[in-house]
C-alpha positions as CSV (number, residue, x, y, z in Angstrom):
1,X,0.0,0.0,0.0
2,X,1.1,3.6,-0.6
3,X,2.9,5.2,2.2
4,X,0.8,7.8,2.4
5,X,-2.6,6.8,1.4
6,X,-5.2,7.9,4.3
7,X,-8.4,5.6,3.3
8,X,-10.7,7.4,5.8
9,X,-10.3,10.9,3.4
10,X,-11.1,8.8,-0.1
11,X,-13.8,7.9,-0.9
12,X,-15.3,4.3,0.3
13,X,-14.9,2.8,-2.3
14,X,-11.3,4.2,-3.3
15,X,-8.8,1.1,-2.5
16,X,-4.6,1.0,-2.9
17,X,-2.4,-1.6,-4.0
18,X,0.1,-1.3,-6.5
19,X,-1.5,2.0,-7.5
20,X,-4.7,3.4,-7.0
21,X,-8.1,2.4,-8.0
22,X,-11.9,4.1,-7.3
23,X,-14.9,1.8,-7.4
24,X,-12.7,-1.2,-9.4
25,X,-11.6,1.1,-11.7
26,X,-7.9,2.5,-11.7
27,X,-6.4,5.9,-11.8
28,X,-4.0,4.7,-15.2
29,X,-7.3,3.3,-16.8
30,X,-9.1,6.4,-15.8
31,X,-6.4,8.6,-17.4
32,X,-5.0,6.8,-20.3
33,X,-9.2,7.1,-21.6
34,X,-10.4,10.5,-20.3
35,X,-7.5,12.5,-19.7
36,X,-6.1,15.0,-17.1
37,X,-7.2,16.2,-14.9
38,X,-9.9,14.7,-14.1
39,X,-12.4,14.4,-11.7
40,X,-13.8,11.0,-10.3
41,X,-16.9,10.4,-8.5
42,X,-17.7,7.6,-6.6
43,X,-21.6,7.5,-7.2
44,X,-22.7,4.9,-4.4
45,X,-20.4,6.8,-1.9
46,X,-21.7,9.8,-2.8
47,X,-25.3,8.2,-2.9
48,X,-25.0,6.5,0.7
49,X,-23.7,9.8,1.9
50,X,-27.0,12.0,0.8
51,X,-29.1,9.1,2.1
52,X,-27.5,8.9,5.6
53,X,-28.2,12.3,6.2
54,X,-32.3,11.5,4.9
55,X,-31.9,8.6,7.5
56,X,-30.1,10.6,10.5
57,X,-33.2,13.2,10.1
58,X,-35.8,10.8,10.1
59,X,-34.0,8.6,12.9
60,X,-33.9,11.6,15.2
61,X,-37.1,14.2,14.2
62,X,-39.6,11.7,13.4
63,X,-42.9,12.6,12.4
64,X,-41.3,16.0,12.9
65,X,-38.6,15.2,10.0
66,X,-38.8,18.0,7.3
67,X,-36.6,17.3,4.3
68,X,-33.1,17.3,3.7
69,X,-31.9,19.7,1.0
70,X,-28.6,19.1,-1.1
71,X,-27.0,22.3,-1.2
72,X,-25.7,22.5,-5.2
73,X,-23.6,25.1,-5.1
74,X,-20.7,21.8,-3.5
75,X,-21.4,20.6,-6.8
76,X,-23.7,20.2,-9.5
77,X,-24.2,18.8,-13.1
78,X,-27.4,17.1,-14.5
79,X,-26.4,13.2,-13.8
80,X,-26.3,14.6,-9.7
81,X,-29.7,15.6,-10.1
82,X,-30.9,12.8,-11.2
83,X,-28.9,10.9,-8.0
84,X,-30.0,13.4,-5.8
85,X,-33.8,12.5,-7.0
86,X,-33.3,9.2,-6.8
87,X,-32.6,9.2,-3.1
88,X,-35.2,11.3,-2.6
89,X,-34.2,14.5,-1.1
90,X,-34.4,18.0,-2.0
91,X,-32.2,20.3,-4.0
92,X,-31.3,24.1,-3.4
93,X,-30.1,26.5,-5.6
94,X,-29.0,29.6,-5.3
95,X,-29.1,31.2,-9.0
96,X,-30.7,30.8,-12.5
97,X,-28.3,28.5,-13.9
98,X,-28.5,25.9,-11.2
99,X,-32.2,25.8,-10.8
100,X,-32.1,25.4,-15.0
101,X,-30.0,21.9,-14.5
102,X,-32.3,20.8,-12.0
103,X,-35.5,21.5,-14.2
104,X,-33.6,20.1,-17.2
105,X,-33.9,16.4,-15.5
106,X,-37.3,17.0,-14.2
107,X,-36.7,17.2,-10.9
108,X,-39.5,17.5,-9.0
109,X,-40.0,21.7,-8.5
110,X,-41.7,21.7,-5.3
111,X,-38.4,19.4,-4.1
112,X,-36.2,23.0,-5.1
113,X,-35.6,25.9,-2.6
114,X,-34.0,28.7,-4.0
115,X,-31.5,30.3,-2.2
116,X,-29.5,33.7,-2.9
117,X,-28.8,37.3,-1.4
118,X,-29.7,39.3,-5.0
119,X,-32.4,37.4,-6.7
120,X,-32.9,38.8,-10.0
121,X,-36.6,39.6,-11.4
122,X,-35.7,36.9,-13.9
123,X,-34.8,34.5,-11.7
124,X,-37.5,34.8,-9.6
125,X,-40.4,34.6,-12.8
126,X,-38.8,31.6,-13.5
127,X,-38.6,29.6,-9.9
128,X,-42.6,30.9,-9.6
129,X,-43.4,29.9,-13.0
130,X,-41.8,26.5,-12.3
131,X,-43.9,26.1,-9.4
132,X,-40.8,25.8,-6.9
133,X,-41.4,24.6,-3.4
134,X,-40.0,28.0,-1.7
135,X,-38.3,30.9,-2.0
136,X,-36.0,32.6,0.8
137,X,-36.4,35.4,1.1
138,X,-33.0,37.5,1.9
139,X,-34.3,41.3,2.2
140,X,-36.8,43.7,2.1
141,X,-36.3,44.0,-1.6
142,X,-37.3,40.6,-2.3
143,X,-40.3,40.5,-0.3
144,X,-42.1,43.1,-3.0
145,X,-40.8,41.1,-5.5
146,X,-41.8,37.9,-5.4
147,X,-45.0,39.3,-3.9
148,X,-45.5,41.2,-7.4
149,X,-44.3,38.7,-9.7
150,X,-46.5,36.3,-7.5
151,X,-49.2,38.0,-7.9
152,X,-48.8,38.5,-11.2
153,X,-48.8,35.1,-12.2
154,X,-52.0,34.6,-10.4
155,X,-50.0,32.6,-7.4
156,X,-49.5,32.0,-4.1
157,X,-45.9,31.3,-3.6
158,X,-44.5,30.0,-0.6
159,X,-41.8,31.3,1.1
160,X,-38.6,31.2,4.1
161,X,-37.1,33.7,5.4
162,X,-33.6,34.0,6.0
163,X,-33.1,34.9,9.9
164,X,-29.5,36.2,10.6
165,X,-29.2,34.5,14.1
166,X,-25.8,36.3,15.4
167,X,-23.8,33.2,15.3
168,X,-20.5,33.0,13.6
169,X,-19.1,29.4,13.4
170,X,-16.3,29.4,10.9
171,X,-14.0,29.3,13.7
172,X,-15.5,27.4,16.0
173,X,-16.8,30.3,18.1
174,X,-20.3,31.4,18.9
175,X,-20.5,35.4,18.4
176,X,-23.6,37.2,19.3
177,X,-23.5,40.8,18.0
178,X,-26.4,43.7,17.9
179,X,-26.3,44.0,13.7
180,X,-24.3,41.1,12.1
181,X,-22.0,42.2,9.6
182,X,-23.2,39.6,6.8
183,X,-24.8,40.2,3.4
184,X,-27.4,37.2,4.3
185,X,-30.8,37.5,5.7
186,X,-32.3,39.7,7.6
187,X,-30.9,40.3,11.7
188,X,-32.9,38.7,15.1
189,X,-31.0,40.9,17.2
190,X,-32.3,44.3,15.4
191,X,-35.9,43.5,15.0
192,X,-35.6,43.3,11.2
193,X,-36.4,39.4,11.0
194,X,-39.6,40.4,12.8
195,X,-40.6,43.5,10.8
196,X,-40.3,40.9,7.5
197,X,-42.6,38.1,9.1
198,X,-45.2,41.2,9.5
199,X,-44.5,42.2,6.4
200,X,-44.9,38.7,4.6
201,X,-48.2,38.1,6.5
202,X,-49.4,41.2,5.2
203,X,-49.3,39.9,1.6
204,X,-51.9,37.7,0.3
205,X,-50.0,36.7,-2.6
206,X,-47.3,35.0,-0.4
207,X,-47.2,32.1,2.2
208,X,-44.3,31.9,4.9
209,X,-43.8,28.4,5.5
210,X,-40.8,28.6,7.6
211,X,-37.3,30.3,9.0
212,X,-34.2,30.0,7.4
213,X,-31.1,29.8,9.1
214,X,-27.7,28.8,7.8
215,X,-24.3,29.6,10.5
216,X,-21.3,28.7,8.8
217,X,-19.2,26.1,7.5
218,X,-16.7,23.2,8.4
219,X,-18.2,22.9,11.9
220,X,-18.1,19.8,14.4
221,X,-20.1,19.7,16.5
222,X,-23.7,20.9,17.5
223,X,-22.7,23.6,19.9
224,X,-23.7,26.7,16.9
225,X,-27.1,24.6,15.4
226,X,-28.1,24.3,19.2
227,X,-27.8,28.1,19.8
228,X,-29.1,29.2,16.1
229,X,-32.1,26.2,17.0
230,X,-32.5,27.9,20.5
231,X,-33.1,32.0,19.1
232,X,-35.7,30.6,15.7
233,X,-37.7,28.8,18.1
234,X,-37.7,32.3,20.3
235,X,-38.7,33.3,17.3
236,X,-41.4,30.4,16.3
237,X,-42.9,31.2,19.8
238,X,-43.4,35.3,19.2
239,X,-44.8,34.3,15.7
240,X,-47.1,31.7,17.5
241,X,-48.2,34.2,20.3
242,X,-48.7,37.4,17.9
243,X,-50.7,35.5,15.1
244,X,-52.4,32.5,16.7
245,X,-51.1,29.9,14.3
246,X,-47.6,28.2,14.1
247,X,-44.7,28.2,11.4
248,X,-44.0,24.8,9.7
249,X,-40.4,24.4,8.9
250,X,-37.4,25.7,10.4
251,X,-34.5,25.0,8.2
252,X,-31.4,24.5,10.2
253,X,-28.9,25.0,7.4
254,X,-25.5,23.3,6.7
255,X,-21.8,23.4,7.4
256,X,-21.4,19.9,7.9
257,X,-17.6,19.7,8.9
258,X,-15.8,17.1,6.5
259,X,-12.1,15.8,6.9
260,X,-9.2,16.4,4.5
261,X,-6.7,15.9,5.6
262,X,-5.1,11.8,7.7
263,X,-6.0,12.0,11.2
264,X,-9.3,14.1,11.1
265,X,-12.7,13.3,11.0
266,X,-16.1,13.8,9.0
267,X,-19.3,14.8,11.1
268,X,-21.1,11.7,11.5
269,X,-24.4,12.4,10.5
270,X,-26.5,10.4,13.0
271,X,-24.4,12.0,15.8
272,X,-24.9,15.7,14.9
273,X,-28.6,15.4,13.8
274,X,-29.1,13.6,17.4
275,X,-27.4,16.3,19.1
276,X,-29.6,18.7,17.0
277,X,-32.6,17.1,17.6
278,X,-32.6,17.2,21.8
279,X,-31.7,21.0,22.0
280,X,-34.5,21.4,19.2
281,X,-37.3,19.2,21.3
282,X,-36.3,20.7,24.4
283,X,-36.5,24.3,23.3
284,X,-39.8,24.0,21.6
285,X,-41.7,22.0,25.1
286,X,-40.3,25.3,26.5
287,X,-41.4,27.5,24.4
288,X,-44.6,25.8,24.3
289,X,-45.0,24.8,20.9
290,X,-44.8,22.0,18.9
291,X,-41.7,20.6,17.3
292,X,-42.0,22.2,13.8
293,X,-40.9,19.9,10.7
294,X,-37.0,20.2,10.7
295,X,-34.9,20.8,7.5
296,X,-31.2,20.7,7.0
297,X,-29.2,21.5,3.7
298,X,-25.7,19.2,3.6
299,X,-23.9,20.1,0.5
300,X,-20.2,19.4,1.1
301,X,-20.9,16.9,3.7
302,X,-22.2,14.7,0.6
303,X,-20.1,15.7,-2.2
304,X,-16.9,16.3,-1.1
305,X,-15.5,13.5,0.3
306,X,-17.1,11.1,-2.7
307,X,-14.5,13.0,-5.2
308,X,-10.8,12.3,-6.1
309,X,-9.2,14.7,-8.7
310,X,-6.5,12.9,-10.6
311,X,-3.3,15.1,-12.1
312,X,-0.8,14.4,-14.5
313,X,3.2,15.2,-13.5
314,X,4.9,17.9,-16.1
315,X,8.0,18.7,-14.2
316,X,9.8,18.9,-11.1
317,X,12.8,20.8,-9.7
318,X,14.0,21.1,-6.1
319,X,14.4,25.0,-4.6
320,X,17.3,25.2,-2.1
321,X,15.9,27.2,0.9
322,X,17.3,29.5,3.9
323,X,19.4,27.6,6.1
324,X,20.3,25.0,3.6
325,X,16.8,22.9,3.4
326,X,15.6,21.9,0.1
327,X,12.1,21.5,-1.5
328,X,10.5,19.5,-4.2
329,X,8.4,21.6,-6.7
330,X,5.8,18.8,-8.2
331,X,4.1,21.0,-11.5
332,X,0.9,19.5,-12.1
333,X,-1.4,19.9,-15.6
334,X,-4.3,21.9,-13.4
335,X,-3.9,23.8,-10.8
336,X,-6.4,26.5,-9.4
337,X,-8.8,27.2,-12.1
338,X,-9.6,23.1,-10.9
339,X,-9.4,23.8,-6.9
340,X,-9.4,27.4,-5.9
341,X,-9.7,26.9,-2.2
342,X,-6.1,26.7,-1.1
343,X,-5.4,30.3,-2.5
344,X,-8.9,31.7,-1.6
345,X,-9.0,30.1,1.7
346,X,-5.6,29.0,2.6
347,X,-7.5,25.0,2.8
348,X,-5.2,22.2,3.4
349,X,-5.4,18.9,1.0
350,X,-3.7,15.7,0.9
351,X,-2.1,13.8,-1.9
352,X,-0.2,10.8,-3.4
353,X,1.3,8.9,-5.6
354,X,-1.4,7.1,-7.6
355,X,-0.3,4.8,-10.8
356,X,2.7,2.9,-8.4
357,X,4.3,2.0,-5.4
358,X,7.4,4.2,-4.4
359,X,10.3,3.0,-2.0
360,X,12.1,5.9,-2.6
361,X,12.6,8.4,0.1
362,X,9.9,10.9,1.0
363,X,11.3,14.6,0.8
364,X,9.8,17.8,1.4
365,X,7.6,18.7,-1.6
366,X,4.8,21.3,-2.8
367,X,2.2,20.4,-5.5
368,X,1.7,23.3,-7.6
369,X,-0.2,24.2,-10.8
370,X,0.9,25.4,-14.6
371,X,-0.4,28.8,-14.1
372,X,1.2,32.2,-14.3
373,X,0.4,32.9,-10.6
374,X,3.2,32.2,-7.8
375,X,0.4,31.3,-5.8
376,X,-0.8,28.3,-8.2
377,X,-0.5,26.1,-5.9
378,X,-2.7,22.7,-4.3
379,X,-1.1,21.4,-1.7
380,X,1.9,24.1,0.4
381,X,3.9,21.3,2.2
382,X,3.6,17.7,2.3
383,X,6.1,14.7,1.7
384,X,6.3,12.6,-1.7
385,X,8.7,10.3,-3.0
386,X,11.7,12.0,-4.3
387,X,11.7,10.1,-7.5
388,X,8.2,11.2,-8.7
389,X,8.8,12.5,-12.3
390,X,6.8,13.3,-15.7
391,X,4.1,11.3,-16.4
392,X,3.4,10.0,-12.9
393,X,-0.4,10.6,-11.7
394,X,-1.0,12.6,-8.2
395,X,-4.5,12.1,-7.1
396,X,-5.9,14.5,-4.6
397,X,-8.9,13.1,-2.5
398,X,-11.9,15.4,-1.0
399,X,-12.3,17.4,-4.1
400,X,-16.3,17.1,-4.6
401,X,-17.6,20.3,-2.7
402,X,-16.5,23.5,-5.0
403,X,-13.7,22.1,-7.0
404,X,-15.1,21.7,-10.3
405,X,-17.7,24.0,-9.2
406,X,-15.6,26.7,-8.7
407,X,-13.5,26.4,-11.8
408,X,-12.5,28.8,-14.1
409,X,-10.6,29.3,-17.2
410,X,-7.7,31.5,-16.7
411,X,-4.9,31.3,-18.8
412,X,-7.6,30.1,-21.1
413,X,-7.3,26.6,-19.8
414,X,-10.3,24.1,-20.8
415,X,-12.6,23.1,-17.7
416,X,-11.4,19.1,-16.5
417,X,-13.8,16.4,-17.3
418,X,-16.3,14.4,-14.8
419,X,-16.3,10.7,-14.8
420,X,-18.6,8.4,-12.6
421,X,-17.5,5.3,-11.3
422,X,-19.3,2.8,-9.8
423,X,-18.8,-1.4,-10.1
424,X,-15.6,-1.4,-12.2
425,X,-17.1,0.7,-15.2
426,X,-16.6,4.2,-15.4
427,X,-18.8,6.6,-17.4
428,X,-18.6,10.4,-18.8
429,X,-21.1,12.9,-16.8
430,X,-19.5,16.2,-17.7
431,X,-17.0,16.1,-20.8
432,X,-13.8,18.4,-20.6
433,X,-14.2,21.5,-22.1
434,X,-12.5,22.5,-25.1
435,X,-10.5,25.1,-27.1
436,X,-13.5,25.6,-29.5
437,X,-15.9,25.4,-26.7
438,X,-13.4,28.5,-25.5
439,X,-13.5,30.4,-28.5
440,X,-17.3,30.1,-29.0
441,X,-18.5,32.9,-27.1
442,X,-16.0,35.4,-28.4
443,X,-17.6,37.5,-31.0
């Protein structure tokens, strides 16, 4: 086995012997017939991973259970549509273009929540017109406009709002504040979440369903969802007490913590959701109301992990450093149009060796990409085989969530391909871009 292959950041199915292999099918085979780089999906890991969370819900909430919703802006292309259909969950989307490839495969609209901060009028005619099963609603703005365009399509549309609950869990630590300095949703702590409910009642061509919240990303535990849970259902009560009915859904968001890196750990969705699910049920017999239909929106909790991108070597050269140290410089054919979040967000990724076995010895190296930008570059600092050289494959693991989502063409580079794999076949769900595809939109 490679010396530094870490199964529990692959996905499931992803094994290691004499080089690496994804559902049966190996990284040379995957290479030598689609190119790189190139993105590999393992479909039943990723799959099992949306239907856990569809399980952990029900497990925990019960009859109370709302939906889960996979949040596509991790990733999203027709054929994960269709998977996320088939498991029978939700989608959200947060623009035009991402509620068009859900609609393009049928998904079922009133399974689609759209999401987004600046809704255009467009956008919005089209979610209506599609008969969507909400809208959240991020400002005062969009409150008169999907009331018009609503009412203009002789409907009643159902809506969220988003509630800006003062809670900051990025880094792990809860911060309450007066006015939250976000562009999302509209503050508890001002009044201004309140003043929309009144607002939104106030319309006959909209129904609100429900409260939005969403606090952050990579988290761990249920400390934030507990407090964000505790504040909606303050909320939920007030609404309750000042209109003599009760709100339906209270969508607790996502953030889902994954692991990249050997050594850490995913969230394990039955854990979370149970920690979730007492602070919820305990908060509502308090507030005197009854558990409202719980909804939760994992989007790089299911993609991520289920996703390998696989590089080709061009060159290497070692950089003598200060005090005498020396370092590996591994170029690889992609770089950051294919993963921008190491230089956006500083993340850390692992990689290896994948198309053989190495016993040579590991030396400090840096995986970098082909583009004109000193900070091209995947992974800063990790140890490889020193005798890794052209033509070997580097596979880096973790890659679903906002990889290929996030790509981009600078230096005019085409987009990588997507290739499912599942029983020892692997098929073509999103074909690599080309130069004519480049030069088709120039006039």
């Amino acid at each position: 086995m490679s010396k530094t292959f870490a199964p529990e950041i692959f996905s499931s199915n992803a094994t290691f012997s004499t080089h690496l292999s994804i559902a049966g099918v190996s990284a040379k085979d995957l290479v030598q017939e689609f190119g790189s780089p190139l993105f590999v999906i393992d479909e039943a890991d990723f799959c099992s991973r949306a239907a856990s969370f569809k399980t952990a819900l029900e497990a925990h909430f019960g009859e109370s259970a709302g939906r889960v919703y996979y949040a596509s802006k991790a990733f999203l292309n027709k054929e994960i549509a269709r998977w996320v259909d088939a498991v029978g969950i939700g989608i959200d989307v947060a623009s035009g273009g991402e509620l068009a490839v859900a609609l393009a495969v049928n998904f079922p609209a009133d399974r689609i929540q759209v999401h987004g901060n600046n809704k255009s009028e467009a956008e919005i005619e089209k979610a209506i017109s599609a008969g969507v099963g909400a809208i959240v609603i991020d400002s005062a703005f969009e409150i008169e406009r999907v009331a018009r365009i609503a009412a203009n399509q002789k409907k009643i549309q159902s809506v969220f709002i988003r509630v800006t609950a003062g809670i900051e869990a990025h880094t792990h630590e809860f911060i309450a504040t007066a006015h939250e300095d976000v562009k999302f949703g509209f503050s508890l702590a001002s009044g201004a979440a309140w003043k929309a409910i009144e607002e939104i009642q106030a319309l006959p061509s909209l129904k609100l369903v429900g409260l939005h919240s969403h606090i952050g990303s990579q988290i761990f535990d249920a400390d934030g969802f507990g407090i964000a849970a505790e504040r909606l259902i303050g909320l939920l009560a007030k609404f309750h007490q000042h209109f003599d009915d009760q709100l339906p859904e209270l969508d607790l968001g996502g953030g889902y913590g994954v692991a990249y890196l050997p050594g850490e750990e995913s969230v394990n969705p039955d854990g979370i959701i149970g920690e979730m699910a007492k602070v919820v049920i305990a908060e509502c017999a308090k507030a005197g109301i009854r558990v409202p239909h719980i909804s939760i929106e994992p989007g790089r909790a299911i993609a991520a992990p289920t996703t390998t991108t696989l590089y080709t070597v061009g060159t290497t050269k070692n950089i003598e450093l200060d005090g005498g140290d020396t370092r590996r410089y591994i170029a690889i054919d992609g770089g950051f149009t294919d993963n921008m979040r190491p230089a956006l967000y500083d993340a850390k990724y692992h990689a290896i060796l994948a198309n053989r076995i190495s016993d040579a010895h590991d030396v400090n190296s840096r995986i970098v990409g082909k583009h004109c930008e000193s900070g091209d570059i995947i992974v800063r600092e990790i140890n490889l085989p020193e005798d890794i050289h052209p033509g070997d494959l580097i596979a880096v693991p973790v890659t679903g969530a906002y990889g290929r989502q996030m790509a981009s063409n600078y230096n005019h580079l085409t987009r990588p391909a997507v290739v499912a794999v599942k029983d020892g076949k692997a098929r073509l769900i999103v074909r690599r871009e080309t130069e004519a595809d480049l030069l088709a939109l120039d006039i």
